[in-house]
C-alpha positions as CSV (number, residue, x, y, z in Angstrom):
1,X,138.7,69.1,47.3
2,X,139.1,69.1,51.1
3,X,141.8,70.1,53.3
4,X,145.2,68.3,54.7
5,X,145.3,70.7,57.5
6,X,147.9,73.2,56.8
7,X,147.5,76.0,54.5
8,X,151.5,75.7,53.2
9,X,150.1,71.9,52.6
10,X,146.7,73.2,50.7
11,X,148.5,75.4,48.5
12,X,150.6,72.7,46.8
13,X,150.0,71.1,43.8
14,X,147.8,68.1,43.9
15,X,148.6,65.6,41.1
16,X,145.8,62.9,40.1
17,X,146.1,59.9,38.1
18,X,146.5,61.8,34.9
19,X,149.1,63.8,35.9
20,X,151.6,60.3,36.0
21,X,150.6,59.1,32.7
22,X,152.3,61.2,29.4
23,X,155.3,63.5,30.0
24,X,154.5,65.3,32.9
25,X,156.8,64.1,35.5
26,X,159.5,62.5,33.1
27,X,160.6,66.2,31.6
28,X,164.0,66.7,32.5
29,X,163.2,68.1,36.9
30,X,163.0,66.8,39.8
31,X,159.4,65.9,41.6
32,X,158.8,65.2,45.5
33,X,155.6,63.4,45.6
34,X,153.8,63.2,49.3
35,X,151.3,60.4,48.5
36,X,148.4,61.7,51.7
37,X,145.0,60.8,52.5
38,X,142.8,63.6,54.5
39,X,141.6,61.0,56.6
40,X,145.1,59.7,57.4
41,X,146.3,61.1,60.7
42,X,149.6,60.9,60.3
43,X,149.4,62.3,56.9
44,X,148.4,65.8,58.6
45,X,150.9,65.4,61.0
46,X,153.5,64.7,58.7
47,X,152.4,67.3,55.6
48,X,153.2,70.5,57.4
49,X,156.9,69.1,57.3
50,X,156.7,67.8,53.6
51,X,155.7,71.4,52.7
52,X,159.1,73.3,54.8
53,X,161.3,70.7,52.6
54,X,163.4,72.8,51.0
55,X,162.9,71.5,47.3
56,X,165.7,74.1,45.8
57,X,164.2,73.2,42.1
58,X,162.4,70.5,42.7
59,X,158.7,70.5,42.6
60,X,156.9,69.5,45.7
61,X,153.5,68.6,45.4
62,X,150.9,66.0,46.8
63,X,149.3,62.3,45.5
64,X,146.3,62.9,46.4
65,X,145.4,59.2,48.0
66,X,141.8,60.2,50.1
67,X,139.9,58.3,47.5
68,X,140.5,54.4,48.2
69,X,139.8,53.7,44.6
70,X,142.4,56.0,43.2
71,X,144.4,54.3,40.5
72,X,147.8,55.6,42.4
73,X,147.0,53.1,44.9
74,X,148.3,50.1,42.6
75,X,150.4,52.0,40.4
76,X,152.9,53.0,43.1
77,X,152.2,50.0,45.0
78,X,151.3,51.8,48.3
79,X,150.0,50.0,50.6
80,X,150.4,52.7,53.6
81,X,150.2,56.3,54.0
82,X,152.1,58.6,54.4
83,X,154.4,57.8,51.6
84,X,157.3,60.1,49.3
85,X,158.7,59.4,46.6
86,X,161.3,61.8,44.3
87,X,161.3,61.3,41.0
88,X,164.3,62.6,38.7
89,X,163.4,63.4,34.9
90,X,161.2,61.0,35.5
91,X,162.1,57.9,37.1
92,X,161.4,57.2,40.8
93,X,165.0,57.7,42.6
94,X,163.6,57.9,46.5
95,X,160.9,55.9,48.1
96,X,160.3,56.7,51.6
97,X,157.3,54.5,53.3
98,X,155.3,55.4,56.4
99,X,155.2,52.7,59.0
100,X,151.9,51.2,60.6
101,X,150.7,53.2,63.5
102,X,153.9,55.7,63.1
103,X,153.4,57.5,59.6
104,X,156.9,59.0,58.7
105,X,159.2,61.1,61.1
106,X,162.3,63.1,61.2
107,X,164.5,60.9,59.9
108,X,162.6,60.3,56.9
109,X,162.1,63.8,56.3
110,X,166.0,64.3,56.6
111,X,166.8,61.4,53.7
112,X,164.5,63.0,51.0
113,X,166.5,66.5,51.9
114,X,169.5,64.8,51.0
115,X,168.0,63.3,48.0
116,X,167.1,66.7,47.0
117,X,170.6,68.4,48.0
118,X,171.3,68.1,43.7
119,X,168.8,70.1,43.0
120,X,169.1,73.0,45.2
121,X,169.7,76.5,43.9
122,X,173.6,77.7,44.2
């Protein structure tokens, strides 16, 4: 597998197709998905930031989207990259989309931190 740039980005988990199908992500737990491509500028702009969210005890880890014939494409219904989405025992509750020739930003960075606010340690 390649690199998205950043080691903090490198170092977390990347989920394939298999990893959506079964029980994985529906036990009870909160999951922040970045769905990035290594060739997708904006995704290694943007991935540095994913990886400083403070997730509390959510698990933050990467869709891995580089191939264009990944499954995750049509399951998820992404038609652009960079894209998060947080799912909670399970079941998508977040779904932020990168724009066309912006990616994702500040802003979108700061709503999936308030998703995640539950889920923080205390």
């Amino acid at each position: 597998m390649g690199s998205f740039g950043s080691p903090a980005v490198d170092r977390l988990e990347r989920l394939g197709p298999d990893a959506f199908q079964g029980d994985r992500l529906s036990r009870p737990g909160t999951w922040t998905v970045g769905f990035f491509a290594e060739w997708c500028g904006f995704c290694r702009a943007f991935a540095p930031s994913f990886a400083g969210l403070d997730g509390g005890a959510a698990h933050l880890a990467v869709g891995d989207l580089t191939d264009l014939h990944n499954p995750l494409w049509e399951r998820f219904d992404i038609e652009i990259v960079p894209t998060v989405i947080v799912f909670r025992d399970g079941k998508a509750v977040l779904r932020v989309d990168g724009r066309p020739m912006e990616g994702l930003g500040g802003e979108d960075l700061e709503k999936v931190q308030r998703a995640l606010a539950p889920t923080r340690k205390r």
